[in-house]
C-alpha positions in Angstrom: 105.3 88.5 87.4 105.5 91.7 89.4 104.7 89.7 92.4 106.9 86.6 91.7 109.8 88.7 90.7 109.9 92.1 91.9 108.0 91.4 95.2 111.0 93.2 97.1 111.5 96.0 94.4 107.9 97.2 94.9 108.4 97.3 98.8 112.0 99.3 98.8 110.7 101.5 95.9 107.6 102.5 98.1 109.0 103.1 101.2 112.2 105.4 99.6 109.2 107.3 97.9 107.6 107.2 101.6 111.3 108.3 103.2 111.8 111.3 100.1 108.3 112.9 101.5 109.5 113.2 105.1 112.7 115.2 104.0 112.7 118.7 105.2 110.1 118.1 107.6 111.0 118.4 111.2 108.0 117.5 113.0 104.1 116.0 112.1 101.4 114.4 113.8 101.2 110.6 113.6 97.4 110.8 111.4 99.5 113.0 108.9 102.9 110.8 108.7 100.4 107.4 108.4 98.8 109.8 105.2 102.3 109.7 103.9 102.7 106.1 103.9 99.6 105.4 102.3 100.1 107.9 99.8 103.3 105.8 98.8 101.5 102.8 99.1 102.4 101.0 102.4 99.6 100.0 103.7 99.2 99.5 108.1 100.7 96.5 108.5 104.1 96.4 106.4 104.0 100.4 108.1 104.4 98.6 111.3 106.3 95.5 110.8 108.3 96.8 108.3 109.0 100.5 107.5 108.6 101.7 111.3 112.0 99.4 112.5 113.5 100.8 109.2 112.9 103.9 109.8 114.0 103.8 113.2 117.6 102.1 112.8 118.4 104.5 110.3 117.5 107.3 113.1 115.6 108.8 110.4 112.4 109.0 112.6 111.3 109.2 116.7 108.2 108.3 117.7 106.1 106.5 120.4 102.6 107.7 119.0 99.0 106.5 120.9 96.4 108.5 118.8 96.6 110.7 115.7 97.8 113.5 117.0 101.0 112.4 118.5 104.3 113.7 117.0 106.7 111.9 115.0 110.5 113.9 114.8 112.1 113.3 111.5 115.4 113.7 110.4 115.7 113.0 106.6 118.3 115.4 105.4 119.3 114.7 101.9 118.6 112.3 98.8 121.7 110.7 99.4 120.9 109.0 102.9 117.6 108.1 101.3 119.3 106.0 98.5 121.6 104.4 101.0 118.6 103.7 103.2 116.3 102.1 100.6 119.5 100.1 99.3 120.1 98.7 102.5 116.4 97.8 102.8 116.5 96.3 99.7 119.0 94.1 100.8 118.1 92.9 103.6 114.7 91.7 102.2 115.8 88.7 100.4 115.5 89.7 96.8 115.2 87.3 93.9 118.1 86.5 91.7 116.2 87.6 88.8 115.8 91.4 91.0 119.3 91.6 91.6 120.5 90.9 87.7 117.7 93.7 86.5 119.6 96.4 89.0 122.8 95.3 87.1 121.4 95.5 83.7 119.8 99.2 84.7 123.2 99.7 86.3 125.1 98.6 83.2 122.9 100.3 80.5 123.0 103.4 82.2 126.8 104.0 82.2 127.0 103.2 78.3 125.0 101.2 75.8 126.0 98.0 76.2 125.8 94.9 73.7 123.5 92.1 74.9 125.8 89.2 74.8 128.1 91.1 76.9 125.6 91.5 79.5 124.6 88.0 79.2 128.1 86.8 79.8 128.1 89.2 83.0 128.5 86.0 85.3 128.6 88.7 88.7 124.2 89.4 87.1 123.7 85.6 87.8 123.4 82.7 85.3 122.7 82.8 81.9 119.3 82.0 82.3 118.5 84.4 85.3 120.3 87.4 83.1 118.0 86.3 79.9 115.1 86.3 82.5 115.9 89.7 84.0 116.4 91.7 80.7 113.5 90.4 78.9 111.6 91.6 82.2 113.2 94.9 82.4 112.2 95.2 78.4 108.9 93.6 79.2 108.6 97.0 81.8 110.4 99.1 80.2 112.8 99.4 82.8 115.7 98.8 79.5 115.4 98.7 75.8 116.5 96.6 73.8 117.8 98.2 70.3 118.2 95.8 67.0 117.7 95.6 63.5 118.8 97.4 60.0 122.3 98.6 61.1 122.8 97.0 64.4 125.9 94.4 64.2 124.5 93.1 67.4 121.6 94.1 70.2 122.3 96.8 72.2 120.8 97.3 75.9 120.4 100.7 77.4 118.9 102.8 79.7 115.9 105.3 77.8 116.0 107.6 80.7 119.5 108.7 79.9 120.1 107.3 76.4 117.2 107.9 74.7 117.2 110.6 72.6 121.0 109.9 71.2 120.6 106.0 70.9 120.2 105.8 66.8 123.7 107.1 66.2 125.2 105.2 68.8 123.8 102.1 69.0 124.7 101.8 65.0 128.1 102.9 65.9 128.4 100.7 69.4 127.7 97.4 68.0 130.8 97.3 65.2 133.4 98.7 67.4 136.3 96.7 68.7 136.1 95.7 72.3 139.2 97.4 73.0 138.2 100.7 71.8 134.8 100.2 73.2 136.6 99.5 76.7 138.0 103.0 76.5 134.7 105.1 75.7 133.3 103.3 78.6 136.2 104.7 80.7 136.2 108.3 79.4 132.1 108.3 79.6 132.6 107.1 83.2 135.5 109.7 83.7 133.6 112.7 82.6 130.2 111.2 84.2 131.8 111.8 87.4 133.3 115.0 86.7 130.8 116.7 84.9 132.3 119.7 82.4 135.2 118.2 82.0 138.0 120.4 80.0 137.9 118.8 76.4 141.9 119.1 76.7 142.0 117.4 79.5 139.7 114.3 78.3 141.7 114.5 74.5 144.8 114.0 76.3 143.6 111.0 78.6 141.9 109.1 75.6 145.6 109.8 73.9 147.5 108.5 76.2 145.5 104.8 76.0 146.0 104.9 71.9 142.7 106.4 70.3 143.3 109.6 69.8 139.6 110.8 67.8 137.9 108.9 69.8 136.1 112.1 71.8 135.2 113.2 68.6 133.7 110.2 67.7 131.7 110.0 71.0 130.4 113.7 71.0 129.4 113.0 66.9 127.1 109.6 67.9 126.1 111.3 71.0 127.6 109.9 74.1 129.5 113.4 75.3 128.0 116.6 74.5 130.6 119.6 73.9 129.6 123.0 74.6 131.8 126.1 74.5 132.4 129.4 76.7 133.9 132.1 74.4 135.9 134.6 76.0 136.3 138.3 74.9 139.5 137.8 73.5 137.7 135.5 71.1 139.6 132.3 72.9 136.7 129.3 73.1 137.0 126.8 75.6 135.2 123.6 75.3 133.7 121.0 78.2 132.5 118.0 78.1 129.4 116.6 79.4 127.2 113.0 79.5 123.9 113.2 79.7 123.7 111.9 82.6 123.2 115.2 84.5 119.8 115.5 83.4 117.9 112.3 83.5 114.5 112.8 83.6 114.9 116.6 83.8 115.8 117.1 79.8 112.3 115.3 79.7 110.1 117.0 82.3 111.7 121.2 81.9 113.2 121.1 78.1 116.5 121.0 76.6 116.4 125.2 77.0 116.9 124.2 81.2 119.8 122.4 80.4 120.9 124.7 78.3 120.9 127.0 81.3 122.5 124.7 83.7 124.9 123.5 81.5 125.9 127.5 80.9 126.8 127.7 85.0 128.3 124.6 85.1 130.9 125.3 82.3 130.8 129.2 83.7 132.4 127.5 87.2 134.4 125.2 85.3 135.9 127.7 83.3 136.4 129.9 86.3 137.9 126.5 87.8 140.5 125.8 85.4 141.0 128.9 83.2 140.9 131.7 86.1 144.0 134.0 87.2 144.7 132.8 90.9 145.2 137.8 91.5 141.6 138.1 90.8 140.0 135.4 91.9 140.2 131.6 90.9 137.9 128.9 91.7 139.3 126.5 94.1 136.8 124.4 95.0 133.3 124.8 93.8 131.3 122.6 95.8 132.0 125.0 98.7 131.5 128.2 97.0 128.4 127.1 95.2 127.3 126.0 99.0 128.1 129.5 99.9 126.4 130.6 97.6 122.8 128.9 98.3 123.5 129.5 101.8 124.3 133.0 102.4 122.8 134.2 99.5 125.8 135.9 98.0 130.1 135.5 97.4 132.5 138.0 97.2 134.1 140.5 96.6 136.4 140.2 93.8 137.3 141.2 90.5 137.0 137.9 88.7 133.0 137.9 89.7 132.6 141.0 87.5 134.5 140.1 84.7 134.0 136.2 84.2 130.7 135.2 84.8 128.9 137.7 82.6 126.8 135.0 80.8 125.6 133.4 84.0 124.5 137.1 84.9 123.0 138.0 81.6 121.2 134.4 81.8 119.0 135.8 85.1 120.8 132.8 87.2 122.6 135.2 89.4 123.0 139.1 90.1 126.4 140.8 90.0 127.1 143.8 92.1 129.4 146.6 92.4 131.1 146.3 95.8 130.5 149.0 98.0 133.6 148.5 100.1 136.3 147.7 97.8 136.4 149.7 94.2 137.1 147.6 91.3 135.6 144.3 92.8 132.3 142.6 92.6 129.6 140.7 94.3 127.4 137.4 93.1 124.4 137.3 94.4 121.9 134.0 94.5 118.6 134.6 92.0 117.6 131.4 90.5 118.7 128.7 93.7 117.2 125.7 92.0 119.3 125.9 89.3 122.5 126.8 91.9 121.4 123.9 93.8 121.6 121.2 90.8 125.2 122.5 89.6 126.7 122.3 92.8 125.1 119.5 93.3 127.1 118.1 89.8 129.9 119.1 91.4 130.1 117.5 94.4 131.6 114.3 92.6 133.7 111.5 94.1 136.7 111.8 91.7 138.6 114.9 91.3 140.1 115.6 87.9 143.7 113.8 87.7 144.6 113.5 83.8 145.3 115.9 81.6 147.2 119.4 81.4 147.0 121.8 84.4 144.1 124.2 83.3 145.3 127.4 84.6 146.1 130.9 83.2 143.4 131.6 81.3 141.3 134.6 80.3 138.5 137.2 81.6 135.4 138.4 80.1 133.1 134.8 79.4 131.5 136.4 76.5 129.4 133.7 74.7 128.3 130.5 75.1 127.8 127.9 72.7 125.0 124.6 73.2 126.1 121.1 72.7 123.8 121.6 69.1 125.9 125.1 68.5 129.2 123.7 68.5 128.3 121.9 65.4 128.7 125.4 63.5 131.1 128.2 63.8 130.2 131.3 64.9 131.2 134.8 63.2 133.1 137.4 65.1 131.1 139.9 66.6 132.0 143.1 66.0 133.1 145.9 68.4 130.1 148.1 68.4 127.9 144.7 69.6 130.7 144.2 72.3 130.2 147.9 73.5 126.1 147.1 73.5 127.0 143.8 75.6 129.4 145.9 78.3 126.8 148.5 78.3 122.9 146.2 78.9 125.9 144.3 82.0 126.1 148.0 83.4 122.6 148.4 83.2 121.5 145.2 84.7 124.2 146.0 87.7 122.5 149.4 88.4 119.2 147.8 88.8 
């Protein structure tokens, strides 16, 4: 069946993987970049006939190699260029009808759990028969899952990378709603999928506006948002909103604790975004000072850094500094880059945020923050002699 029906699949999956190895390299030897290939499993001859021409349109390579130690120049900057590249490859190989309704079902089933006659009356996937055909293959391999039984109206189809653990609740819930209201949790899923820690304001107000009101509670309660707090030291929480899109297979490989963690500097920025005072420092846009950040290894000065990103600091993710040139204002400094990296990264998105209220004039001092599972109970007060403990281990971690 693989060869029948995923004959083209197999080919662009192994030379992306073969495209992802040569990223950051600038130059090899022609016996080391053929070692590549066949670690991805292309063997000589579709090397030559087909990955080489690839590889050359896309200006992703430079070569004219006559033994083993000739060099091969690559240029293979980021993921993205290598998803457009395999895409394009894909493409232009001729895939079956059945390949092209699977990449629609994964497509579909990874924006929201979607009910199988829905996707069977998808007439964009194909016919009937090639859509029946391509989900009971992607089920066959796992590719989907199918979810039925006690408490399912109907069948659900979803992705397990990103639905996985939270498909019980909402599959249950998914197959009795209305196709209207079901229609707007797709939007507001989509919405905040693209703009990652969305304000919970914000998304309240947009789901409002279309005539379901409760429907983000009902979406964090079976699982399809996840809410996580920032409290401030005025005791003022502010909520964001989530999918768990963001972590794919990394909830799976690192833990939910490394989530956990990113999550925390996501709504930290997001926070700083749309609840910081423009005098001491607002963020304006993110992606750049996040790429700042990675790149020079430190932001700053100024008096917001000091005062609202405290949990970040206390977390290890970054160091805050005293500024040595202007009193009163502060320095971040880049410790834990990886996790930098995969937040700005998030949010780098290709929507900005248009609905809702204007998130501005907020409050300093972050001073807790709350898990997706923490928001489910309230948390006590703390009282003043654990706030002066707090302001006094940030004073010691700054003098280190």
């Amino acid at each position: 069946m693989i060869s029948q029906y995923f004959g083209v699949t197999l080919l662009a999956g192994h030379a992306g993987l073969f495209l992802s190895s040569l990223r950051g390299h600038r130059k090899m030897k022609w016996k080391k970049f053929r070692a590549l290939a066949a670690a991805a499993h292309i063997d000589a001859p579709v090397l030559k006939v087909t990955v080489l021409p690839w590889l050359k349109r896309g200006a992703f390579i430079e070569e004219n190699a006559v033994d083993d130690n000739s060099d091969v120049l690559c240029n293979v900057l980021d993921y993205e260029a290598v998803l457009a590249a395999t895409d394009k490859l894909f493409l232009s190989l001729d895939p079956t009808p059945e390949e092209c309704a699977v990449l629609g079902i994964v497509h579909l089933g990874i924006q929201i759990p979607q009910l199988k006659s829905e996707i069977l009356s998808s007439t964009s996937l194909g016919t009937e028969e090639v859509i029946q055909r391509a989900t009971d293959l992607a089920a066959g391999y796992k590719i989907v899952n199918v979810l039925e039984g006690a408490g399912i109206g109907e069948p659900i189809v979803y992705s397990p990378l990103i639905w996985g653990d939270k498909i019980s609740k909402a599959g249950k819930a998914l197959s009795h709603l209305s196709a209207n209201r079901r229609g707007v949790l797709l939007k507001i899923v989509q919405l905040i999928s693209d703009y990652q820690g969305m304000p919970y304001a914000s998304a309240v107000n947009w789901v409002t506006k279309e005539g379901e009101a409760d429907l983000i509670e009902f979406a964090v309660g079976v699982g399809l948002l996840d809410k996580t707090q920032i409290l401030a030291g005025d005791g003022t929480a502010r909520e964001f909103l989530t999918t768990p899109h963001i972590y794919g297979e990394l909830a799976a490989t690192h833990g939910k604790d490394v989530c956990d963690r990113i999550r925390l500097f996501l709504d930290s920025i997001r926070h700083g975004e749309h609840y910081g005072r423009w005098y001491t420092g607002q963020i304006t846009d993110p992606a750049k000072l996040l790429t700042k950040l990675v790149d020079a290894g430190e932001i700053g000065p100024c008096t917001a850094i000091g005062h609202d990103y405290q949990l970040v600091e206390k977390a290890g993710v970054v160091n805050v500094k005293p500024s040595s040139r202007k009193s009163g204002q502060f320095t971040m400094q880049l410790v834990q880059e990886d996790t930098v990296r995969l937040v700005r990264d998030i949010v780098i998105q290709k929507f900005p945020l248009s609905s809702g209220p204007a998130m501005t004039g907020g409050t300093w001092n972050q001073n807790d923050f709350v898990s997706a599972e923490g928001t489910r109970a309230k948390l006590g007060e703390p009282p003043q002699r654990v706030r002066e403990a707090e302001q006094q281990m940030l004073r010691q971690l700054r003098e280190m």
